[in-house]
N, C-alpha and C positions, 0 to 999 in steps of 0.2 A: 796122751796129751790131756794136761788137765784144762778143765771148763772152772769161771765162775770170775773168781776177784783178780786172776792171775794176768800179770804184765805180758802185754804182747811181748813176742820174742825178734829177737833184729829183724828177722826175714821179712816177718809182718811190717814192720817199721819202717822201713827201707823204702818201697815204695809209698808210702806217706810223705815221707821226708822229704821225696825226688818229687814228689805235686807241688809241696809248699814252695820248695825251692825255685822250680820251674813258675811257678807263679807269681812268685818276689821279681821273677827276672821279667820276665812278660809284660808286668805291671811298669807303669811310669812312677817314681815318688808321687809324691799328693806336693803339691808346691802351690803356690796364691801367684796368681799372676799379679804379673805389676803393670798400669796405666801410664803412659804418657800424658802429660799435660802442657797445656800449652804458657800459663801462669803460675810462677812462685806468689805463696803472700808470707808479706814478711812481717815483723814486729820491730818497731825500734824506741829506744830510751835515749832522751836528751838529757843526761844527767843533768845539766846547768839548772833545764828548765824543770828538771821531773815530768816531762810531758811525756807520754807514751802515743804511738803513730803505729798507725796500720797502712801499707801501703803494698800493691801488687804490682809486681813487673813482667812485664812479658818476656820469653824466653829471651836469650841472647839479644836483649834490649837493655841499657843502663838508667838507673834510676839515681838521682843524688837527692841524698840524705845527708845535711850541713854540710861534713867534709869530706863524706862518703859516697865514695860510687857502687853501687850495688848490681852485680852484672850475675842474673841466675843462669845457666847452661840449659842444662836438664833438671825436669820434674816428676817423679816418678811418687804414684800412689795404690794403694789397691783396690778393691771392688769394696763397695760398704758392707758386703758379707762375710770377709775377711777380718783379722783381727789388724785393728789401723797400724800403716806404715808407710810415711811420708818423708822421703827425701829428696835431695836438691844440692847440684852442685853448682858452685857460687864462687865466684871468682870478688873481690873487694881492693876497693883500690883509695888511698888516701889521700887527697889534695893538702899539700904543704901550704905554710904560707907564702913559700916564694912561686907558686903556682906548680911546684911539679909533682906526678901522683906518684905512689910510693904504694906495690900490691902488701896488702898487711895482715890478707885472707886468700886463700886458693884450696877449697875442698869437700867435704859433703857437709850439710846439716842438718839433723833427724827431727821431724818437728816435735816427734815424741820425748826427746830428748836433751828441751831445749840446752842448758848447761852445758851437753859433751863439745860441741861443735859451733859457741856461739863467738860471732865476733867482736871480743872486747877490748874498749879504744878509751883512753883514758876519760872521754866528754860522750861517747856515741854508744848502743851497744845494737845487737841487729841481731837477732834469733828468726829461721823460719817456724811458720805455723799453718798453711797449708798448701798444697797444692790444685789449681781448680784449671777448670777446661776456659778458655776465652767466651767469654758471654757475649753475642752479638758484634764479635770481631768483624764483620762486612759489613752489617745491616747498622743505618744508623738511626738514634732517636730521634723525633721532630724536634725541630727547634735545635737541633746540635749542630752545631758549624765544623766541619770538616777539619781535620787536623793539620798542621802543615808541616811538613815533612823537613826534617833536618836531622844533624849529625849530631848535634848536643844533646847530652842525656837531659832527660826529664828534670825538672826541679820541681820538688815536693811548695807544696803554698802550704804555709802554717798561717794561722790566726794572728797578728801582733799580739803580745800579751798584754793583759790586761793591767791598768794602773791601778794602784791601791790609795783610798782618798779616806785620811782619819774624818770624821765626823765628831 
């Protein structure tokens, strides 16, 4: 038997192989957990007006956005020591003019990724961008008046716009 630079021989190797093996098996993958959350936040463009809006919806809660209804499902995020990955399935529904909605979205949106998964409407567009935990869901701020409880989705308040006056 030679000693020195010489390749272990199988026999040697053999029992190596069957540690690492036995190890790979033992071990879990290395995977990032994923968060639940209880709020999508969303991003939308009113083309007309070029106005951009920020607005969060609670889960399986409706938000309207002009002629859009905005219904997040699940929110799913990872730990901030992970590399970000933020998605949200989202169900969109369009209000006709003759009042009836028409779904024109049903699927995930990455927020990483706004462009792959966003919903684009000829006047509206609606991309997610994060997902976060309800802040102060029970507890309420002084001076805030209690919410009152109904079936109609949210309607977003935008600013009137502003007149333009030559001088």
């Amino acid at each position: 038997m030679k000693r020195g630079n010489e390749p272990l021989n199988a026999r040697a190797r053999l029992p190596l192989a069957a540690l690492i093996a036995a190890g790979a098996l033992l071990s879990p993958p290395a995977q990032a957990q994923r968060m639940s959350n209880g709020v999508a936040v969303f991003a939308a463009l009113d083309k007309v007006t070029a106005r951009t809006s920020k607005f969060e919806v609670p889960l399986n809660e409706t938000v309207q956005f002009g002629a859009l209804k905005v219904t997040p499902r699940v929110c799913y995020s990872r730990p901030p020591t992970e590399e970000p990955k933020t998605t949200s399935f989202v169900e969109v529904d369009e209000i006709e003019l003759d009042g009836e909605e028409k779904r024109i979205f049903t699927g995930w949106m990455v927020a990483e990724s706004p462009g792959l998964n966003a919903v684009e409407h000829p006047v509206f567009d609606v991309w997610l961008t994060d997902c976060e935990t309800p802040s102060g869901s029970m507890a309420q701020r002084p001076g805030d008046e209690p919410a009152a409880e109904s079936d109609a989705p949210a309607q977003l308040q935008f600013a009137p716009p502003r007149r333009r006056v030559r001088r």
